[in-house]
ZAMARGU-4260 file (C-alpha; in steps of 0.2 Angstrom, whole numbers, plus 5000, padded with zeros to 4 digits):
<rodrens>
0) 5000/5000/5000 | 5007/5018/4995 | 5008/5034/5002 | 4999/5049/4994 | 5005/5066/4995
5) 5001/5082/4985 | 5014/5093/4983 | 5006/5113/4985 | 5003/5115/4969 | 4992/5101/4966
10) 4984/5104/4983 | 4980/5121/4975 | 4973/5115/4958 | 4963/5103/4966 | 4955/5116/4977
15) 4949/5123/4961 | 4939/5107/4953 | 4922/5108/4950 | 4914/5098/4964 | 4909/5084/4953
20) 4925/5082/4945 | 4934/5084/4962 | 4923/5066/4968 | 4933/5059/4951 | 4948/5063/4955
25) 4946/5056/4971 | 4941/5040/4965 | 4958/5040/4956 | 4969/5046/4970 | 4961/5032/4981
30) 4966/5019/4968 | 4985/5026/4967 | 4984/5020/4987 | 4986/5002/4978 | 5002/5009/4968
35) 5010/4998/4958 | 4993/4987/4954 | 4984/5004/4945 | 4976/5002/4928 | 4977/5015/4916
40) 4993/5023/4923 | 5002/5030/4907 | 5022/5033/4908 | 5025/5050/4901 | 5040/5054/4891
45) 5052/5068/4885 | 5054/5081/4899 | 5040/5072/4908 | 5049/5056/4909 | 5051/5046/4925
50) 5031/5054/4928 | 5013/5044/4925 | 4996/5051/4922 | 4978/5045/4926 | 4963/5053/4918
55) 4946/5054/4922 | 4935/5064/4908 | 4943/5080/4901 | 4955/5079/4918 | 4972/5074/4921
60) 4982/5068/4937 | 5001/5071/4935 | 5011/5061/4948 | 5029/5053/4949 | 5035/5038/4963
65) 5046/5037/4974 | 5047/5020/4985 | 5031/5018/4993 | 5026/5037/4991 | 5015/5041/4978
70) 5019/5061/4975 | 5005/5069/4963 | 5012/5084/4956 | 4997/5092/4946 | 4980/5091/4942
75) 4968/5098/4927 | 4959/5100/4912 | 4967/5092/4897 | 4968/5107/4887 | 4981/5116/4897
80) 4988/5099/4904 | 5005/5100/4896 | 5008/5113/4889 | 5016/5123/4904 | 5031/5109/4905
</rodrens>
């Protein structure tokens, strides 16, 4: 069973989720609790490597690993997603 942590960031942009999305999202940071035996986990690449996504809808969870510590990094809409990295 893994950790889950926000870094401040994330804690932020999750703040700012509509409330139905926000239940999503927490679906999805409840399954990373089960980290490495997640489905639909993608490994990003290029600058992003070493990072994994989970998406939910139009939204996006960006989060890396480190041991038993599951660090998510960012979380939004698709359309500005990757484009600030």
């Amino acid at each position: 069973m893994a950790e889950v942590v926000f870094t401040s960031a994330a804690r932020d942009q999750a703040a700012e989720l509509p409330r139905a999305v926000m239940g999503r999202v927490g679906r999805l940071l409840e399954r990373l609790k089960q980290w490495p035996v997640v489905s639909g986990a993608k490994p990003l690449t290029g600058k992003l490597a070493g990072r994994f996504r989970l998406r939910t809808g139009d939204y996006r969870v960006q989060f890396r690993v480190e041991g038993k510590t599951v660090i998510v990094e960012k979380i939004g809409h698709r359309d500005r997603f990757y484009g600030d990295q």
